[in-house]
TORKE-595845 format. One record per residue (C-alpha): residue in three letters; z, x, y. Coordinates in steps of 0.05 Angstrom, whole numbers. Layout:
# residues N
<kese res="ALA" w="Z" u="X" v="Y"/>
...
This chain:
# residues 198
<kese res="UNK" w="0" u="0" v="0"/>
<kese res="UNK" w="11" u="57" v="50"/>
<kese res="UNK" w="-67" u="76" v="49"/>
<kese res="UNK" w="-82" u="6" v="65"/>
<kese res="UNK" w="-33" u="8" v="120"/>
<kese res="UNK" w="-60" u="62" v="150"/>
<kese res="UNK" w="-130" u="73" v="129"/>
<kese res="UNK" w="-154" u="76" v="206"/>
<kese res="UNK" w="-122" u="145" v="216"/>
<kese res="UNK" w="-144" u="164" v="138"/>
<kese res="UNK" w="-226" u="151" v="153"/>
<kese res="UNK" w="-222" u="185" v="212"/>
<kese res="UNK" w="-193" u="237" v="185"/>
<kese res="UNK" w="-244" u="248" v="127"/>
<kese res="UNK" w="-305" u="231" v="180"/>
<kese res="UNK" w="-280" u="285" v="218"/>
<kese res="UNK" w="-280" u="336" v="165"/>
<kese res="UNK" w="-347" u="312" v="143"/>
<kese res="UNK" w="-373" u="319" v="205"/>
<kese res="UNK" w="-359" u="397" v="206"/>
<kese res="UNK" w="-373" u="415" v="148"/>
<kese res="UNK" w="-433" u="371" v="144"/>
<kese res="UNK" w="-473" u="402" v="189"/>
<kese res="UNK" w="-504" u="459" v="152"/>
<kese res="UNK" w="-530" u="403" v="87"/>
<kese res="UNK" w="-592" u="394" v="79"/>
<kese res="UNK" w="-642" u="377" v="28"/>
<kese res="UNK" w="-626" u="322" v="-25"/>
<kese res="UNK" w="-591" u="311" v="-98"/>
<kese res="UNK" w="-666" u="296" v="-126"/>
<kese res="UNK" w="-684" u="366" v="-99"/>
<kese res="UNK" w="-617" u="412" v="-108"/>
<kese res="UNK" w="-664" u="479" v="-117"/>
<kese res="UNK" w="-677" u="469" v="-48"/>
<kese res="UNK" w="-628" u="437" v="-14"/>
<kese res="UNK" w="-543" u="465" v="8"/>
<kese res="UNK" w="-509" u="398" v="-5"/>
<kese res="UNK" w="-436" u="391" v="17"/>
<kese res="UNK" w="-391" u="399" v="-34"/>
<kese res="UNK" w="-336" u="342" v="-26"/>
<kese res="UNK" w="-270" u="361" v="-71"/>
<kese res="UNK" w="-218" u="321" v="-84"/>
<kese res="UNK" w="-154" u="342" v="-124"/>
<kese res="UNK" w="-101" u="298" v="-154"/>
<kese res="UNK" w="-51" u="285" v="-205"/>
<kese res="UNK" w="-48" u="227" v="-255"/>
<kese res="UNK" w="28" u="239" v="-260"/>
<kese res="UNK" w="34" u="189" v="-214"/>
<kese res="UNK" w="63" u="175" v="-148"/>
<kese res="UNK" w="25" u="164" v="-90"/>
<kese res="UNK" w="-29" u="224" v="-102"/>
<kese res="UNK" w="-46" u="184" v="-178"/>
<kese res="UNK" w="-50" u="119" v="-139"/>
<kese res="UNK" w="-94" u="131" v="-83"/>
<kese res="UNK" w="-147" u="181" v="-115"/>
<kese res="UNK" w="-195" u="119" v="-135"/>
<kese res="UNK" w="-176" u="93" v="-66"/>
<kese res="UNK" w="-200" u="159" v="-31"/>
<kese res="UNK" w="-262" u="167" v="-81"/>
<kese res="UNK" w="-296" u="104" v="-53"/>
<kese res="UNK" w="-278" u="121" v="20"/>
<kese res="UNK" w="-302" u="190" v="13"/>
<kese res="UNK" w="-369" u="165" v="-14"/>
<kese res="UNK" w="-371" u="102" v="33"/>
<kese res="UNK" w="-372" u="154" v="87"/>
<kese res="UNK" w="-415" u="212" v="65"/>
<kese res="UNK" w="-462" u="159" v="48"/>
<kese res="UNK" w="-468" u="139" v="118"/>
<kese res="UNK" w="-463" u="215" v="148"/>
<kese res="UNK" w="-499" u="257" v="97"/>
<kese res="UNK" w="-540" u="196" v="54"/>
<kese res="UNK" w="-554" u="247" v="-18"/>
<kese res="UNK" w="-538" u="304" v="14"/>
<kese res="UNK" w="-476" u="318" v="-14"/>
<kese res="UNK" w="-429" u="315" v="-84"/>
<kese res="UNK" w="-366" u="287" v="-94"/>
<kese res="UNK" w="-315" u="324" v="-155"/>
<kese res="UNK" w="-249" u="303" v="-170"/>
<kese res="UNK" w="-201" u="345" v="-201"/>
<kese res="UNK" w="-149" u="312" v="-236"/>
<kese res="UNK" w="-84" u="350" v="-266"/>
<kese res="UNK" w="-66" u="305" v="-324"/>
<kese res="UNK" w="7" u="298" v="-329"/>
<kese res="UNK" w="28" u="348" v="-380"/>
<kese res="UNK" w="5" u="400" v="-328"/>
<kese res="UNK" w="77" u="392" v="-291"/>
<kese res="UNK" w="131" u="422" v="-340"/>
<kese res="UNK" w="171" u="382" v="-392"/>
<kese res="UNK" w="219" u="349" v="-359"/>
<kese res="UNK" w="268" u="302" v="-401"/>
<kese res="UNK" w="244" u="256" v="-451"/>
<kese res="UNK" w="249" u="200" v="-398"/>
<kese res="UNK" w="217" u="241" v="-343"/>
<kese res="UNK" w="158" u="243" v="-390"/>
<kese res="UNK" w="143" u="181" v="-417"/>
<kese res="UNK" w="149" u="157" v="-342"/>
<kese res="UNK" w="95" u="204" v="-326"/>
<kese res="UNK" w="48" u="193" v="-383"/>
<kese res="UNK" w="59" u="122" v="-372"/>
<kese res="UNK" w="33" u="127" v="-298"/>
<kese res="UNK" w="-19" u="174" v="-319"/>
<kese res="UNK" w="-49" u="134" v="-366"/>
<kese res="UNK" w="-49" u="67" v="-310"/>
<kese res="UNK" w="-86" u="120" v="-266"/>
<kese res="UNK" w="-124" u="141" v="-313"/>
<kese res="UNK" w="-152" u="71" v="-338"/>
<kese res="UNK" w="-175" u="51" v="-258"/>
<kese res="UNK" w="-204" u="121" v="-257"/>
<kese res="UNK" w="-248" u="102" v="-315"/>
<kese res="UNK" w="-260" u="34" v="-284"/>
<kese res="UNK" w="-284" u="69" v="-220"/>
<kese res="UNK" w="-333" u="114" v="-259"/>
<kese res="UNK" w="-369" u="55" v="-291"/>
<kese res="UNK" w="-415" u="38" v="-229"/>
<kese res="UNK" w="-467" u="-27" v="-240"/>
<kese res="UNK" w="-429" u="-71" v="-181"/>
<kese res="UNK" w="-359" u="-71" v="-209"/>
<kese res="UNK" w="-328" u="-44" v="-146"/>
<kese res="UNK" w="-307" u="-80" v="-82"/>
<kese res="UNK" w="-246" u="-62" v="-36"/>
<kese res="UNK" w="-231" u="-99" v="33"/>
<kese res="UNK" w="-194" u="-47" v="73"/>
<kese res="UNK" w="-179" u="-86" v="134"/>
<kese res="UNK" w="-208" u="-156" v="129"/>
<kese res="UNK" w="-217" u="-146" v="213"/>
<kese res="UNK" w="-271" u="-77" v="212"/>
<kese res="UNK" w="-334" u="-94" v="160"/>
<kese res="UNK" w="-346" u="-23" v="164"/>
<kese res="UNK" w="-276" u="-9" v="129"/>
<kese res="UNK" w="-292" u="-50" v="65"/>
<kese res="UNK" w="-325" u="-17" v="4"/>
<kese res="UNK" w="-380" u="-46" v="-39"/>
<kese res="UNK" w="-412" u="-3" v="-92"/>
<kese res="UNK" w="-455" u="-4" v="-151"/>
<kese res="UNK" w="-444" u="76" v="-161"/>
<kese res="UNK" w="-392" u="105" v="-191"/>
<kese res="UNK" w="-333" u="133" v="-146"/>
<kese res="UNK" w="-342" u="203" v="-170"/>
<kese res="UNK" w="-407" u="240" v="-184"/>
<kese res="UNK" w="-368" u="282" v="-225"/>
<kese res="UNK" w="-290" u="282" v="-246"/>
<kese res="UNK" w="-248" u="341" v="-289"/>
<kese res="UNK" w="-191" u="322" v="-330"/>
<kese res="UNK" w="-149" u="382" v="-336"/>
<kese res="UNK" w="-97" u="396" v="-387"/>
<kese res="UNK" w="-55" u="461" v="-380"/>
<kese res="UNK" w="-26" u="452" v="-446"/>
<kese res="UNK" w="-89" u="443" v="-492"/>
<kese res="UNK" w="-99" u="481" v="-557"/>
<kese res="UNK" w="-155" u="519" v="-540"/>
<kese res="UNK" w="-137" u="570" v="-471"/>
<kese res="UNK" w="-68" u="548" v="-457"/>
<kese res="UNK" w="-47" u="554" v="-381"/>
<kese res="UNK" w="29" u="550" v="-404"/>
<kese res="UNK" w="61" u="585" v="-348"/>
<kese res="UNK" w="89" u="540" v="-282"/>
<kese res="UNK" w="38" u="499" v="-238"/>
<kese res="UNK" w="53" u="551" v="-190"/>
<kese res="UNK" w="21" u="603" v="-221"/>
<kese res="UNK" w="-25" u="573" v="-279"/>
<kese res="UNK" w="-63" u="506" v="-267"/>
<kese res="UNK" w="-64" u="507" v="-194"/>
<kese res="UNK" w="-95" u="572" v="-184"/>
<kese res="UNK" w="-146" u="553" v="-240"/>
<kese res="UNK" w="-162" u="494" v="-193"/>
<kese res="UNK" w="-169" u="533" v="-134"/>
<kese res="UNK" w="-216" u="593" v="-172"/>
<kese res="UNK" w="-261" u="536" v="-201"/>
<kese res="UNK" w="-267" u="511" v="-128"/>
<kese res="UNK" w="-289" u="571" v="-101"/>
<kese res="UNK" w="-340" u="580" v="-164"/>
<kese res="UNK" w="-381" u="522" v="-137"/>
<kese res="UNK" w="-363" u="525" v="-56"/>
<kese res="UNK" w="-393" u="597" v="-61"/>
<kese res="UNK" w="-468" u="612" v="-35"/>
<kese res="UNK" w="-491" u="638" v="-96"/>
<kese res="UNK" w="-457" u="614" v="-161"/>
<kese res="UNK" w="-441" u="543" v="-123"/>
<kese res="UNK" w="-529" u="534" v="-113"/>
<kese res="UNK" w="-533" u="555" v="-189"/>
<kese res="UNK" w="-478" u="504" v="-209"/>
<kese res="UNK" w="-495" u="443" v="-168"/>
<kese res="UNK" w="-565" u="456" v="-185"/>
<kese res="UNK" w="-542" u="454" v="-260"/>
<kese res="UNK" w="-514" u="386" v="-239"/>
<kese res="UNK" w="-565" u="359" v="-213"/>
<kese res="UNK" w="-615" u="361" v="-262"/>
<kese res="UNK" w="-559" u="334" v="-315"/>
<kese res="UNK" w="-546" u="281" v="-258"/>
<kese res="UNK" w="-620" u="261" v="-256"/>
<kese res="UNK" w="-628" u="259" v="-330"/>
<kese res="UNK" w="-567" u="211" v="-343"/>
<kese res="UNK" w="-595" u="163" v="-281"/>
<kese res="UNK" w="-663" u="158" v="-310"/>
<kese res="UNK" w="-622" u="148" v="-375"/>
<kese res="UNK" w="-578" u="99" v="-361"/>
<kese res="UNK" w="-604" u="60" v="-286"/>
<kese res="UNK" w="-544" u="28" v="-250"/>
């Protein structure tokens, strides 16, 4: 409820940012060899809390906007800690937390369905605050698990998953290796829309 009490201050807040770093996209997602589109990132938690309830809520404002500012100039990620990536806890500290995750989870995967499904009225008062899209909310979304069999991260947040988050954010912000990997996306992007339209 608080991002619908203030989502004024929160859009201007992302068209602002958009706006800066916006300027230096060009090009489209149909083209990607040839084109710098803005990377849009987005890290949460499905823990729970205010960050696991408000990251389909910022998804569809993010892409409302850059739709309007940038059109298909630009890619939206979520990361998404999943909530055995914040220390044990007590038994009831955990089950609270899986229990939230997987709520977040399931309107996560709701969000990523697309076809028409999606319609938020922000402030019933601005038209330009409401959301209506047959897209999904996320181009693409990470689920990441600190604790899975395969390349544990099992040391603290601190100084495991969240730097992990931060280095595979750099990977795709950089000039070189970011091109290479959006580009990668793109064409696995295109593929799945003439797959699968809507």
């Amino acid at each position: 409820l608080s991002l619908f009490n203030k989502v004024g201050p929160v859009v201007e807040k992302i068209k602002g940012a958009i706006s800066v770093a916006g300027e230096t996209a060009y090009g489209s997602r149909s083209d990607a060899e040839n084109a710098n589109l803005l990377e849009i990132l987005v890290v949460s938690s499905l823990a729970g809390g205010t960050g696991a309830g408000a990251l389909v809520d910022i998804g569809w404002l993010v892409r409302h906007i850059a739709e309007h500012m940038l059109y298909d100039k630009y890619v939206l990620r979520g990361f998404f800690v999943l909530p055995s990536g914040f220390g044990a806890g007590d038994a009831r500290d955990v089950r609270s937390k899986e229990g939230r995750g997987f709520a977040a989870w399931r309107e996560l995967d709701r969000a990523l369905l697309g076809g028409g499904r999606n319609k938020i009225v922000y402030e019933p008062a601005d038209a330009s605050l409401n959301v209506s899209k047959d897209s999904k909310c996320y181009d693409v979304s990470y689920l990441l698990d600190p604790r899975r069999e395969t390349y544990p991260l099992q040391a603290e947040p601190e100084v495991g998953i969240f730097p992990a988050i931060a280095h595979g954010m750099s990977l795709m912000l950089d000039k070189k290796s970011g091109n290479n990997f959006t580009f990668f996306w793109s064409n696995v992007f295109m593929n799945l829309m003439a797959e699968n339209p809507g």
